[in-house]
mmJSON file of the N, C-alpha and C atoms, coordinates in Angstrom:
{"data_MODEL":{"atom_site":{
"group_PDB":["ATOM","ATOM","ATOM","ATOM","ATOM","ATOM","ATOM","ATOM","ATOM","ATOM","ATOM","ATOM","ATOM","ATOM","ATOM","ATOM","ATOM","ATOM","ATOM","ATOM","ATOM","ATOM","ATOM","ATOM","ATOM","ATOM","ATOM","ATOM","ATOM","ATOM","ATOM","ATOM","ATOM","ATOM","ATOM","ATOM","ATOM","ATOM","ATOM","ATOM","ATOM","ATOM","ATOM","ATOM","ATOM","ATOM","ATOM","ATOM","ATOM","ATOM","ATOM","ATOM","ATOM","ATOM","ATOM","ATOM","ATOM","ATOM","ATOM","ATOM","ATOM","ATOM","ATOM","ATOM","ATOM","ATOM","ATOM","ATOM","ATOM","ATOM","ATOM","ATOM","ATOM","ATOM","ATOM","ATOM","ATOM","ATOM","ATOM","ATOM","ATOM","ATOM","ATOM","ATOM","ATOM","ATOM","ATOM","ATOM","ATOM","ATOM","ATOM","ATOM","ATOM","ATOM","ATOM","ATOM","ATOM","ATOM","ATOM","ATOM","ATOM","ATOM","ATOM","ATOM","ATOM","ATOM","ATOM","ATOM","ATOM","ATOM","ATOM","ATOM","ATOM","ATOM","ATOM","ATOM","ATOM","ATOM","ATOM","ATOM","ATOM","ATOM","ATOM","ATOM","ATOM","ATOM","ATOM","ATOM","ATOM","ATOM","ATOM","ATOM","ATOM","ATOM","ATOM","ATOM","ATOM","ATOM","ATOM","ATOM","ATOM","ATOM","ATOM","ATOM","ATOM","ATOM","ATOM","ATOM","ATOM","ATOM","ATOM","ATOM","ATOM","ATOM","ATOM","ATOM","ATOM","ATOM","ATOM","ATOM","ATOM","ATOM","ATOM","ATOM","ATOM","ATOM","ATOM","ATOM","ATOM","ATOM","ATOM","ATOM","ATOM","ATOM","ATOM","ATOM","ATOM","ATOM","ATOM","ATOM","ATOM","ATOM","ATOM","ATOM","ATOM","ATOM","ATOM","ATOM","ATOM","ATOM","ATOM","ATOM","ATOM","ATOM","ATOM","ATOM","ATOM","ATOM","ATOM","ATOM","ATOM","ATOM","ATOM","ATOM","ATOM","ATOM","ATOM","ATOM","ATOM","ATOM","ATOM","ATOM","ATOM","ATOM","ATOM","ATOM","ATOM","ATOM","ATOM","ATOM","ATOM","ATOM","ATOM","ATOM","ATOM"],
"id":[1,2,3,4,5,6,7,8,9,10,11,12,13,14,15,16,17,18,19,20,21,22,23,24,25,26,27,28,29,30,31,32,33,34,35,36,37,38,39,40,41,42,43,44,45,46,47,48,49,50,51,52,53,54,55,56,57,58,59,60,61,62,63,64,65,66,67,68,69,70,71,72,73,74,75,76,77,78,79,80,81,82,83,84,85,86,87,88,89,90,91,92,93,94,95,96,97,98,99,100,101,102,103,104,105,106,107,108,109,110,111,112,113,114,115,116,117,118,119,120,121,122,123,124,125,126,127,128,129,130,131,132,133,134,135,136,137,138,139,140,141,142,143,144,145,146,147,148,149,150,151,152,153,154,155,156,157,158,159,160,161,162,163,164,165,166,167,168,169,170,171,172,173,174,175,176,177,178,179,180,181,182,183,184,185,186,187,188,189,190,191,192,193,194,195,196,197,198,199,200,201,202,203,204,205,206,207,208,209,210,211,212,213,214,215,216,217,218,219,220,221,222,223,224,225],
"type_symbol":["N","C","C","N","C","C","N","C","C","N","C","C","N","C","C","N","C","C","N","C","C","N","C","C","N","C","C","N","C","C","N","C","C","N","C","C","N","C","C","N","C","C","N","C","C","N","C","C","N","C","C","N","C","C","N","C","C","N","C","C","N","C","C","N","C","C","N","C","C","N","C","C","N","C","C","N","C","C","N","C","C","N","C","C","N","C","C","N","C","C","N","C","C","N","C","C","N","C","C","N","C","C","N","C","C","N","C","C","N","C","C","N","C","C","N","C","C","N","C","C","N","C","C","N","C","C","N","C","C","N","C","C","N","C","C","N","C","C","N","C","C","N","C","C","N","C","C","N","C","C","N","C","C","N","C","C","N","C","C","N","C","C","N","C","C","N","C","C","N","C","C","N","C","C","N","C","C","N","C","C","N","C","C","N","C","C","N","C","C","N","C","C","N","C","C","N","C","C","N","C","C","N","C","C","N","C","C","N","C","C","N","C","C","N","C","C","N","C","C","N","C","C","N","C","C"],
"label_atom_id":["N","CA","C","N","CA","C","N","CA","C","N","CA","C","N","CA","C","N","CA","C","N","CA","C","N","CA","C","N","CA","C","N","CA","C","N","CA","C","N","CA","C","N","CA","C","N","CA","C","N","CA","C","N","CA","C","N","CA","C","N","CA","C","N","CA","C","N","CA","C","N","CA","C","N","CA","C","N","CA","C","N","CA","C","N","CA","C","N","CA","C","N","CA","C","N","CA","C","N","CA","C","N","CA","C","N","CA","C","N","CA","C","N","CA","C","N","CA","C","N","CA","C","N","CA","C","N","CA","C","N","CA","C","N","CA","C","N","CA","C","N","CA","C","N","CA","C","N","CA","C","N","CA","C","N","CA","C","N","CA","C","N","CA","C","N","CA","C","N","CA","C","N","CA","C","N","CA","C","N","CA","C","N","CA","C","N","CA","C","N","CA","C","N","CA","C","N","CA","C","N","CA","C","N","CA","C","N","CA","C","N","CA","C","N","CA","C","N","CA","C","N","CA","C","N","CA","C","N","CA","C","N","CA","C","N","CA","C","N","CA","C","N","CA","C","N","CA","C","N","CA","C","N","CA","C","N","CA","C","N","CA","C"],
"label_alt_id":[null,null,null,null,null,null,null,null,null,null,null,null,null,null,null,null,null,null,null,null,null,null,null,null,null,null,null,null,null,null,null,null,null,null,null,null,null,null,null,null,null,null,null,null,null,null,null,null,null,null,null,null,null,null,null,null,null,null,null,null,null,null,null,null,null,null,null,null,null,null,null,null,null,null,null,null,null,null,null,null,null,null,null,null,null,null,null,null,null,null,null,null,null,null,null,null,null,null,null,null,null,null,null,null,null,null,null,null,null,null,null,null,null,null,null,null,null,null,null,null,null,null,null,null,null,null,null,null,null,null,null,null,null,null,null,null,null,null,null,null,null,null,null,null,null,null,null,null,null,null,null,null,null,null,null,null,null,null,null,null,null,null,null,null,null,null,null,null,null,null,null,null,null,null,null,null,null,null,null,null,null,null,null,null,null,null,null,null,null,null,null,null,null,null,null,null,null,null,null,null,null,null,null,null,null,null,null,null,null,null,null,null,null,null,null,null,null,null,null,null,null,null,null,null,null],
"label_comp_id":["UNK","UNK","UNK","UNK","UNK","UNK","UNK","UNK","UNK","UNK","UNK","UNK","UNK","UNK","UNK","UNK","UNK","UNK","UNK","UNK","UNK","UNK","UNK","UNK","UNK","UNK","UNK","UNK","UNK","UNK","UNK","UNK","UNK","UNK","UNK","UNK","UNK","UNK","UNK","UNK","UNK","UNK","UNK","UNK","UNK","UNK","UNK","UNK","UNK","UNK","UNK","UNK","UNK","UNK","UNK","UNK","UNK","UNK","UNK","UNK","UNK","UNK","UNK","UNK","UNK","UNK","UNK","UNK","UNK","UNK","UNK","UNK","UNK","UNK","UNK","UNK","UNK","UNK","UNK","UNK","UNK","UNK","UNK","UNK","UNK","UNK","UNK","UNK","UNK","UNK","UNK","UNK","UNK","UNK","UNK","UNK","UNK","UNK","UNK","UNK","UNK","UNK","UNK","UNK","UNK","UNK","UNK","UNK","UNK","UNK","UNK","UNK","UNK","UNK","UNK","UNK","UNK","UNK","UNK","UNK","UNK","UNK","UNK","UNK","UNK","UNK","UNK","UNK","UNK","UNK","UNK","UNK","UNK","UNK","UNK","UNK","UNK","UNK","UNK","UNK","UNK","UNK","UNK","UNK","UNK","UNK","UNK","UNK","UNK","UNK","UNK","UNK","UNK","UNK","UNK","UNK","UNK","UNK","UNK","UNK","UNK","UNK","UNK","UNK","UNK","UNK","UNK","UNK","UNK","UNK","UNK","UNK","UNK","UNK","UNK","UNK","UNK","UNK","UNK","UNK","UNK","UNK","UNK","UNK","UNK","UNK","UNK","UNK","UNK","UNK","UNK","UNK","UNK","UNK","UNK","UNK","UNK","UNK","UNK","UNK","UNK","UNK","UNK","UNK","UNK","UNK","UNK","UNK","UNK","UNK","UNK","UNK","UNK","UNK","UNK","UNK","UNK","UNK","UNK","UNK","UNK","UNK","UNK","UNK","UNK"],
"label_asym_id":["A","A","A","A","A","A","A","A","A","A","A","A","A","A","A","A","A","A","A","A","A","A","A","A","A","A","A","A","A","A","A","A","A","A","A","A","A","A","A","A","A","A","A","A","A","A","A","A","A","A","A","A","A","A","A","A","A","A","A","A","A","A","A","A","A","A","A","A","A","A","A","A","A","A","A","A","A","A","A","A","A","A","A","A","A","A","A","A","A","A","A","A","A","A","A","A","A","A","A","A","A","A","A","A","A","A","A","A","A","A","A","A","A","A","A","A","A","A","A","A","A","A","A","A","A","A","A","A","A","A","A","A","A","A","A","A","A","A","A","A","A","A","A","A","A","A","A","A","A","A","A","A","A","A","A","A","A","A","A","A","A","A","A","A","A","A","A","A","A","A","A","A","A","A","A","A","A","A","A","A","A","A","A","A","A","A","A","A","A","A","A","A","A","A","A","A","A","A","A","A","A","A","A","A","A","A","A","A","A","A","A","A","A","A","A","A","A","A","A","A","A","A","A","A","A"],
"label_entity_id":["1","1","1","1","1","1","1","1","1","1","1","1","1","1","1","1","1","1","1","1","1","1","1","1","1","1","1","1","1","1","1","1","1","1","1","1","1","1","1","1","1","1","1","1","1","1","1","1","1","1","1","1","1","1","1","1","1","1","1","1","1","1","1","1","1","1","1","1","1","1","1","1","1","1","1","1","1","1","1","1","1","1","1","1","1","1","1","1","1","1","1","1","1","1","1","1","1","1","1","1","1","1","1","1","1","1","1","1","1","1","1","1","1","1","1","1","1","1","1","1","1","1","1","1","1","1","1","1","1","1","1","1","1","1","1","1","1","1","1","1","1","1","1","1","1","1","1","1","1","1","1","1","1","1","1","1","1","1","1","1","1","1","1","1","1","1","1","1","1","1","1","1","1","1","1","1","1","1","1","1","1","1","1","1","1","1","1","1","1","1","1","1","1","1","1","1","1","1","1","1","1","1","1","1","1","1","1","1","1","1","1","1","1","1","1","1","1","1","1","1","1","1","1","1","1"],
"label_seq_id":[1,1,1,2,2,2,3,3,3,4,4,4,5,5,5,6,6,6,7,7,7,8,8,8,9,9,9,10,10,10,11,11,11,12,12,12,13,13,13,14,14,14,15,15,15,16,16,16,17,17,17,18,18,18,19,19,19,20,20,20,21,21,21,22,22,22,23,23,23,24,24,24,25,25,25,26,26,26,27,27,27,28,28,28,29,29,29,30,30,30,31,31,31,32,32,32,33,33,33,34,34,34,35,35,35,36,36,36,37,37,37,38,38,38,39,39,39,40,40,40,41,41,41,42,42,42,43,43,43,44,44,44,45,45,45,46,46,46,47,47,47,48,48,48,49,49,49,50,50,50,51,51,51,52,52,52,53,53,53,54,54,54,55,55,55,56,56,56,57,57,57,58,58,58,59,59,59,60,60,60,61,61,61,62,62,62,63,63,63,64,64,64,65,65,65,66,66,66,67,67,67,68,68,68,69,69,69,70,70,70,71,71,71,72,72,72,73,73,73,74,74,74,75,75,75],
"pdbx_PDB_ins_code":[null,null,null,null,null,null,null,null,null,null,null,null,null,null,null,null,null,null,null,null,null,null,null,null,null,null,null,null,null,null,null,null,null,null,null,null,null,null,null,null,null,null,null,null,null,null,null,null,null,null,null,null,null,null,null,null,null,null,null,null,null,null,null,null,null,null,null,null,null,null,null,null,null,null,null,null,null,null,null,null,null,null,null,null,null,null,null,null,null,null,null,null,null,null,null,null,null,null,null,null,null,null,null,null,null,null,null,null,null,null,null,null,null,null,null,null,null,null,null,null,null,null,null,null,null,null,null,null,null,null,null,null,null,null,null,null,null,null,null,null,null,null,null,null,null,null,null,null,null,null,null,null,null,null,null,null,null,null,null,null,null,null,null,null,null,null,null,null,null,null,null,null,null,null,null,null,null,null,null,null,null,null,null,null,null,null,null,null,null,null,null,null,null,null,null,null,null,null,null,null,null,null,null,null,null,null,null,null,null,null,null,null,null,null,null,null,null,null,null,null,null,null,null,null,null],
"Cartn_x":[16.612,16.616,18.06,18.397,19.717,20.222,21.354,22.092,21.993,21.416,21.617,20.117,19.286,17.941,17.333,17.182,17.215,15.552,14.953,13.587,13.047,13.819,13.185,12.897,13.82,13.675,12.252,12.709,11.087,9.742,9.796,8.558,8.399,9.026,9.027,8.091,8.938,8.992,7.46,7.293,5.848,4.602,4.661,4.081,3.485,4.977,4.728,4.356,4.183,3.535,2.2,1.336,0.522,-0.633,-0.147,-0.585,-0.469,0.389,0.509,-0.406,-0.964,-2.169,-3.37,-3.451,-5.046,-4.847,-4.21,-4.215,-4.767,-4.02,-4.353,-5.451,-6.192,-7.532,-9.035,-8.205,-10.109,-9.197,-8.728,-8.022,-9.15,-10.184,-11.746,-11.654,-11.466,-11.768,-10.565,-9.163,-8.225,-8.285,-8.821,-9.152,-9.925,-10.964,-12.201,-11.531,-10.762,-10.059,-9.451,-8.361,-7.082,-6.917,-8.006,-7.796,-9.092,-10.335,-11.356,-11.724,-11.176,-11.654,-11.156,-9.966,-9.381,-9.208,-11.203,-11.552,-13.122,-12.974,-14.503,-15.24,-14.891,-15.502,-14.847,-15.626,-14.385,-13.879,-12.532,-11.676,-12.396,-11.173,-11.992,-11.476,-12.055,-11.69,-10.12,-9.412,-8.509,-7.503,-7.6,-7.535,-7.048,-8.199,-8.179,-7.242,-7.38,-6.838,-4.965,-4.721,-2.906,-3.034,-3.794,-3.765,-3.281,-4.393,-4.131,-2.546,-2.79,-1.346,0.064,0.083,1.349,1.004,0.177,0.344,0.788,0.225,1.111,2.346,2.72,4.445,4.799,4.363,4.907,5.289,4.393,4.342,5.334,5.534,6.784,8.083,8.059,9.773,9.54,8.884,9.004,9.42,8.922,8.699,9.991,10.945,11.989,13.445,12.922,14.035,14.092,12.588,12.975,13.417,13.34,13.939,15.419,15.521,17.033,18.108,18.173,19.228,19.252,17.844,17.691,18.062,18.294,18.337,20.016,20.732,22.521,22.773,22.184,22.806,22.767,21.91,21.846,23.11,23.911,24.979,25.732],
"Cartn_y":[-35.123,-33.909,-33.465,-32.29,-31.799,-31.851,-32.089,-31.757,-30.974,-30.736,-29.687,-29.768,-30.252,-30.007,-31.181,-30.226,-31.488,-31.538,-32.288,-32.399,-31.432,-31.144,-30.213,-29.081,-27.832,-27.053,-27.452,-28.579,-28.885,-28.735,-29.076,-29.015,-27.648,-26.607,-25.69,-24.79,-24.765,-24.274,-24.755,-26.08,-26.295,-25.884,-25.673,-24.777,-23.689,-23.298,-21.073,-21.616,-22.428,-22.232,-22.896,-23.516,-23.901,-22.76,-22.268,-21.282,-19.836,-19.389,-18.594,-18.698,-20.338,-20.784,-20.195,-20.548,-20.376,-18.567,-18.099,-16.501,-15.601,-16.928,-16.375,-16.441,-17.689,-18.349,-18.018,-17.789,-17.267,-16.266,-15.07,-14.44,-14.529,-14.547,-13.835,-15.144,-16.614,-17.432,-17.754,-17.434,-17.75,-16.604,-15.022,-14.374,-15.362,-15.393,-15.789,-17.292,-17.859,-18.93,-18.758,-17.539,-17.395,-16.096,-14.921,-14.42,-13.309,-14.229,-13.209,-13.282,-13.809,-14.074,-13.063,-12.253,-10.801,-9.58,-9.751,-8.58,-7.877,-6.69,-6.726,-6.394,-5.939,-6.015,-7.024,-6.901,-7.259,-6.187,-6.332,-5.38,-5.422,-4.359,-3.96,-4.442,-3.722,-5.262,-5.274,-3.759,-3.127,-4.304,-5.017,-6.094,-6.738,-7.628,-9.07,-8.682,-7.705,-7.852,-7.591,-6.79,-7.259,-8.68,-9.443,-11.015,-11.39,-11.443,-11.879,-11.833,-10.709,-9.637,-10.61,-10.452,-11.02,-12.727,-13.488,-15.233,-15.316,-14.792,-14.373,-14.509,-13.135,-12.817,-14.389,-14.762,-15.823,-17.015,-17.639,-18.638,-18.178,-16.845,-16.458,-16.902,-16.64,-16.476,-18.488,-18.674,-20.03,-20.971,-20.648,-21.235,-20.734,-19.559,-19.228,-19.888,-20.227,-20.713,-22.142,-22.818,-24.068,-24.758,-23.651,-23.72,-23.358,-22.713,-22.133,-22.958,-24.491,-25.256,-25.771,-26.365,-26.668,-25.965,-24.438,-23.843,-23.309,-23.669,-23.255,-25.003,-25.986,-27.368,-26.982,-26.501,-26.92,-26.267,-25.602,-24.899,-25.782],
"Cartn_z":[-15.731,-14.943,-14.75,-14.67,-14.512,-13.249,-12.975,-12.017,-10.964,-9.585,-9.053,-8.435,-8.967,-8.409,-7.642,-6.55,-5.343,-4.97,-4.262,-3.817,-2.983,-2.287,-1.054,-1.781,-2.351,-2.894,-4.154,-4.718,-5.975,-4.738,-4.14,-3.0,-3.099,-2.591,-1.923,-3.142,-4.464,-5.636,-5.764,-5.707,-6.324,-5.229,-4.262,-3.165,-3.406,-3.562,-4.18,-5.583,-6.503,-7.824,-7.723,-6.366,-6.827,-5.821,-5.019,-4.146,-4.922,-6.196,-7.276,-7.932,-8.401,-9.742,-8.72,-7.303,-7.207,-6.742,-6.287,-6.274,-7.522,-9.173,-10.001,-10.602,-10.0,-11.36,-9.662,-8.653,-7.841,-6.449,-6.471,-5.308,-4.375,-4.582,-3.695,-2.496,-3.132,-2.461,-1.891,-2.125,-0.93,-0.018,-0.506,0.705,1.573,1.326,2.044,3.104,2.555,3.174,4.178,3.865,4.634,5.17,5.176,5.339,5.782,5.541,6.317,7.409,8.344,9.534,10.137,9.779,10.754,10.003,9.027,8.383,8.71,8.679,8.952,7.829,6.852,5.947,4.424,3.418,2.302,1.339,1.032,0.622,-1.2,-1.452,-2.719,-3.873,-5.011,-6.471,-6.645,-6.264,-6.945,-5.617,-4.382,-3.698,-4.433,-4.698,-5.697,-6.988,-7.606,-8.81,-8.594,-7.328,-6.893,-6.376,-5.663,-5.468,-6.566,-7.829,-9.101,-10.124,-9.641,-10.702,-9.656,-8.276,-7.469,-7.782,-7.976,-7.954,-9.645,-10.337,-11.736,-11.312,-11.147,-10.727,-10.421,-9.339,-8.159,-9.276,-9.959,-10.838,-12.103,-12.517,-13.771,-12.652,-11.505,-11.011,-10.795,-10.169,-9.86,-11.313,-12.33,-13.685,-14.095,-14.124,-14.688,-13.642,-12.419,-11.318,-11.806,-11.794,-12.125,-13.46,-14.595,-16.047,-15.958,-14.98,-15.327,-15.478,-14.186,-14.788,-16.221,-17.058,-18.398,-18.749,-19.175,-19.791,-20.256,-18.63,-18.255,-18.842,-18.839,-19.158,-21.024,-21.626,-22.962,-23.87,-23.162,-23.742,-24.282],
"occupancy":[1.0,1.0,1.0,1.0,1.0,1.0,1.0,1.0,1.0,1.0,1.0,1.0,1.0,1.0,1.0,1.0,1.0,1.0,1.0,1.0,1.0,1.0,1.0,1.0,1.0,1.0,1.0,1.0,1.0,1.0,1.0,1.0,1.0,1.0,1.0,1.0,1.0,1.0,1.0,1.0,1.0,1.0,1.0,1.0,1.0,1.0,1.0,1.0,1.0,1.0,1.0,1.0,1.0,1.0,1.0,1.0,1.0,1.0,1.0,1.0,1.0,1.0,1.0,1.0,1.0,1.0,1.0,1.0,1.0,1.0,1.0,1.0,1.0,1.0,1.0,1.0,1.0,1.0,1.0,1.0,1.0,1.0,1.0,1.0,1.0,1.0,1.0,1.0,1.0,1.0,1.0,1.0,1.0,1.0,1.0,1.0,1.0,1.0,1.0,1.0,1.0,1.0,1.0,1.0,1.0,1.0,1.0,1.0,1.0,1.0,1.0,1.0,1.0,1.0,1.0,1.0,1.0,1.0,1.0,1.0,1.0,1.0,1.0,1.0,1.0,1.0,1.0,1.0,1.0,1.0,1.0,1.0,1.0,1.0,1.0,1.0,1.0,1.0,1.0,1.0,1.0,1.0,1.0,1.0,1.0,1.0,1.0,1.0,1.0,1.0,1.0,1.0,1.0,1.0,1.0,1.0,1.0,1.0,1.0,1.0,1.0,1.0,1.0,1.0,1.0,1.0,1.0,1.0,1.0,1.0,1.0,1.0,1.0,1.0,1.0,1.0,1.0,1.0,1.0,1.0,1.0,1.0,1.0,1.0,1.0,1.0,1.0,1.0,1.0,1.0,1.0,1.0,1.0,1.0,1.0,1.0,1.0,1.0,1.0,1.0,1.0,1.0,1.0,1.0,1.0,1.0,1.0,1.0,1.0,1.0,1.0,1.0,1.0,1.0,1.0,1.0,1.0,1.0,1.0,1.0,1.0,1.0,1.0,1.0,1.0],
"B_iso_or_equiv":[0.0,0.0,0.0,0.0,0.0,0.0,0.0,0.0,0.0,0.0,0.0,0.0,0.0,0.0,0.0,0.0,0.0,0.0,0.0,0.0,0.0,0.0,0.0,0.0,0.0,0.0,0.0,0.0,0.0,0.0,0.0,0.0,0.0,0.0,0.0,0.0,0.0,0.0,0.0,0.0,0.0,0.0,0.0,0.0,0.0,0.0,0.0,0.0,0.0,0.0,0.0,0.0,0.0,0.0,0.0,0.0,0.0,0.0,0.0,0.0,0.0,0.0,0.0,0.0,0.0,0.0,0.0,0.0,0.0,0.0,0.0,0.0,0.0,0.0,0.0,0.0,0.0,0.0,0.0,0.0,0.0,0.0,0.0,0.0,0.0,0.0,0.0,0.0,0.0,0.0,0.0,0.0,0.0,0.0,0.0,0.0,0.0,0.0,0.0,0.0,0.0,0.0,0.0,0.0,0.0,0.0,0.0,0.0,0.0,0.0,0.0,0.0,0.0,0.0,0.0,0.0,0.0,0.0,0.0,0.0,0.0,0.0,0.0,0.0,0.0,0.0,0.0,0.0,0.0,0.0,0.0,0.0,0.0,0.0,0.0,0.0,0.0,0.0,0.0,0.0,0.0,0.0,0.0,0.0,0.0,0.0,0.0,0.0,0.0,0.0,0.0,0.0,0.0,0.0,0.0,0.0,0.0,0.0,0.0,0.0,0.0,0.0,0.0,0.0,0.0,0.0,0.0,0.0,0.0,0.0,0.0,0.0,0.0,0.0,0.0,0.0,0.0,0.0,0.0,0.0,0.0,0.0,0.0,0.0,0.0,0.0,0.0,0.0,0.0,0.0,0.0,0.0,0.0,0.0,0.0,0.0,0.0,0.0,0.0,0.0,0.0,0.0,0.0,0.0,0.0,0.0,0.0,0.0,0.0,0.0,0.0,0.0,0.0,0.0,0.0,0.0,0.0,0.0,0.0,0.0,0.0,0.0,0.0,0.0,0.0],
"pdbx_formal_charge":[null,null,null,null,null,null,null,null,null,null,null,null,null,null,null,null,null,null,null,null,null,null,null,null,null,null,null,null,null,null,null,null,null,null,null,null,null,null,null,null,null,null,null,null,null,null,null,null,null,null,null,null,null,null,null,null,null,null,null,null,null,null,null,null,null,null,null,null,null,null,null,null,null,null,null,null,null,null,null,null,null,null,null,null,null,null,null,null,null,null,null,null,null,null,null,null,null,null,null,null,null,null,null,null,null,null,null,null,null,null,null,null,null,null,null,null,null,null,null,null,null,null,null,null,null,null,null,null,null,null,null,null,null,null,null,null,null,null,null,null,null,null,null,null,null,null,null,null,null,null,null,null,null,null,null,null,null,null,null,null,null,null,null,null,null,null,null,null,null,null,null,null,null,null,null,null,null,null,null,null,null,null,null,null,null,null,null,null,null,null,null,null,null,null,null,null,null,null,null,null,null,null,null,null,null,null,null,null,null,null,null,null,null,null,null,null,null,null,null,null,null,null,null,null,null],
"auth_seq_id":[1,1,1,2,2,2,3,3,3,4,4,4,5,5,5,6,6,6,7,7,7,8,8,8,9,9,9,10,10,10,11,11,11,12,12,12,13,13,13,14,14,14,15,15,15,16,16,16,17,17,17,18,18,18,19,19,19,20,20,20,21,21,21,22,22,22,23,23,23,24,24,24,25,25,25,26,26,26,27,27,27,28,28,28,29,29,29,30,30,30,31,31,31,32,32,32,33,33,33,34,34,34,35,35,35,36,36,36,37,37,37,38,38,38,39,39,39,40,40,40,41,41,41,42,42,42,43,43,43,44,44,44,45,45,45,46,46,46,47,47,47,48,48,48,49,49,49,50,50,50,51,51,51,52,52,52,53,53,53,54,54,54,55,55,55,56,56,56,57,57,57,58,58,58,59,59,59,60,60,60,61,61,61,62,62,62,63,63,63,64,64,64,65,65,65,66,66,66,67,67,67,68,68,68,69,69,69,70,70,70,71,71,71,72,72,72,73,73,73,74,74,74,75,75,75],
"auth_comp_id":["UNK","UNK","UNK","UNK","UNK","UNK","UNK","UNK","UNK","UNK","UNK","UNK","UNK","UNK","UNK","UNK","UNK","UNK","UNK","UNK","UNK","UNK","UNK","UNK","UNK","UNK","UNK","UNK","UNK","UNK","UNK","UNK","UNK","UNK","UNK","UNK","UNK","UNK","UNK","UNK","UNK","UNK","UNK","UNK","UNK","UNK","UNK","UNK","UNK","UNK","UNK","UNK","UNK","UNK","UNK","UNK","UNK","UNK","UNK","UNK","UNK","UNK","UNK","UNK","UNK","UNK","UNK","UNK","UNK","UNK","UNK","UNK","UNK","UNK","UNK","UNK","UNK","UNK","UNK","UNK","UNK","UNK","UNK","UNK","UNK","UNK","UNK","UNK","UNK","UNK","UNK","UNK","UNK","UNK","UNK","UNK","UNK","UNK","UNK","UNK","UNK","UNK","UNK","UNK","UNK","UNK","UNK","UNK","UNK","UNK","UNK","UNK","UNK","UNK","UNK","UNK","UNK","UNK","UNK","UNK","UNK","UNK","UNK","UNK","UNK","UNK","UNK","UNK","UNK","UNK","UNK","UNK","UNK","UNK","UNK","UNK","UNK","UNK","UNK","UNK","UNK","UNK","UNK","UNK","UNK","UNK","UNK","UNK","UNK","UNK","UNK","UNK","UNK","UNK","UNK","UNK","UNK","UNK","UNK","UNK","UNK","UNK","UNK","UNK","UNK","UNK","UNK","UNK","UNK","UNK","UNK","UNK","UNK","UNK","UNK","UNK","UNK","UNK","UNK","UNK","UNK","UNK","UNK","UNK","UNK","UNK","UNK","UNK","UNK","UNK","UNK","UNK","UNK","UNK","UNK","UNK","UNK","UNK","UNK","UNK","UNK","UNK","UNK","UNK","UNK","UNK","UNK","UNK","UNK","UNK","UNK","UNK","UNK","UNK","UNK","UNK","UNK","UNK","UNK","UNK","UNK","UNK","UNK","UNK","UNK"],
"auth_asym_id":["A","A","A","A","A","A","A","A","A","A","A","A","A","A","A","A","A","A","A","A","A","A","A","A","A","A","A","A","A","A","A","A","A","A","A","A","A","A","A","A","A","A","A","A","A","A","A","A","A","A","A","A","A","A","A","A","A","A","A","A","A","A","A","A","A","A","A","A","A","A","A","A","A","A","A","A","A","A","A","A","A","A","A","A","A","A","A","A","A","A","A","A","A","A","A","A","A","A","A","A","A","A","A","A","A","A","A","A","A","A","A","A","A","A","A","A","A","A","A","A","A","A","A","A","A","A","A","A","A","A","A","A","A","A","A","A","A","A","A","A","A","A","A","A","A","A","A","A","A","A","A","A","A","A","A","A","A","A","A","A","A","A","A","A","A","A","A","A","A","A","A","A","A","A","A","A","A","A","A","A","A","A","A","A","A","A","A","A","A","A","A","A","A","A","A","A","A","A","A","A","A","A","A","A","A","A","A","A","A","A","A","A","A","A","A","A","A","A","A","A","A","A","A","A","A"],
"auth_atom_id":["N","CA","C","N","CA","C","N","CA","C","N","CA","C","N","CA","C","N","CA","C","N","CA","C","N","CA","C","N","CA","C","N","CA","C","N","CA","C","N","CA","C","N","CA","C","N","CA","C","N","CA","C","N","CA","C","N","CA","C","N","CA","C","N","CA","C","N","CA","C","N","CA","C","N","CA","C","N","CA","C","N","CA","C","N","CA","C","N","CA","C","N","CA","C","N","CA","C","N","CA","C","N","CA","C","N","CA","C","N","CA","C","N","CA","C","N","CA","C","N","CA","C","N","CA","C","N","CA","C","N","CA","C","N","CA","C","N","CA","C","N","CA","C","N","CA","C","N","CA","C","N","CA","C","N","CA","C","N","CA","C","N","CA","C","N","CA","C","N","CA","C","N","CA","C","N","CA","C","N","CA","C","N","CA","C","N","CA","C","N","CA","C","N","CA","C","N","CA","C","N","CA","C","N","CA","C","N","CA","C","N","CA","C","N","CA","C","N","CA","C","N","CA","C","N","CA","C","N","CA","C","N","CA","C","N","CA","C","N","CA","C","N","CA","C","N","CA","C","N","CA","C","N","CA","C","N","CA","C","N","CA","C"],
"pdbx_PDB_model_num":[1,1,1,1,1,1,1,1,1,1,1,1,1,1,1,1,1,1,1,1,1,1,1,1,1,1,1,1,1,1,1,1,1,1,1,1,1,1,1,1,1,1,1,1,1,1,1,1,1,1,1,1,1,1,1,1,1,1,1,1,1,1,1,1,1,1,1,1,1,1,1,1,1,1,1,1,1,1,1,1,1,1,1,1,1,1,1,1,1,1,1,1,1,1,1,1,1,1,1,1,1,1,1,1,1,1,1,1,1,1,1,1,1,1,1,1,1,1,1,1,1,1,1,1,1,1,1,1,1,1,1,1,1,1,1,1,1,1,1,1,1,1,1,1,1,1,1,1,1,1,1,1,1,1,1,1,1,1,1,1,1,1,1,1,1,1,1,1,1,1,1,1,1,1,1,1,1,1,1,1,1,1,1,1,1,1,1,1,1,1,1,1,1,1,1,1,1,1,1,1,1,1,1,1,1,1,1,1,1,1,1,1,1,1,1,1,1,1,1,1,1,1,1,1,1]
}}}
C-alpha cells in the first residue's frame, strides 16, 4: 500500500462506497429504511433513479480518491 493512506480516512472512504453500492443496486429500499418514516407518501421513479445516478457518482469519486496515491506512486 502506498504511503499516505491512513485507516481512518479507508473507513470513512469505504462507508461512502458501500452506502454508494446499495443507493446503486436497490435506492427504493434505503428509502424505505432511512427515510420513510418523515414521508407521507412515496416519491416518484424520477426519485430513485437520482438515488441511483448520485451512489454511482459517490462510488466513481471514492474509487478515483482511493486510486489516486497508486496512481501519483507509479511515476
Amino acid at each position: 500500500m502506498p504511503k499516505g493512506i491512513l485507516l481512518f480516512p479507508m473507513l470513512i472512504f469505504g462507508l461512502i462506497f458501500v452506502s454508494g453500492l446499495l443507493n446503486a443496486i436497490s435506492p427504493r429500499l434505503m428509502w424505505k429504511t432511512f427515510e420513510s418514516w418523515k414521508a407521507t407518501k412515496e416519491p416518484s421513479n424520477t426519485y430513485f433513479m437520482a438515488r441511483r445516478i448520485s451512489g454511482i457518482l459517490a462510488m466513481l469519486i471514492v474509487s478515483g480518491l482511493l486510486l489516486f496515491p497508486y496512481f501519483m506512486s507509479r511515476q
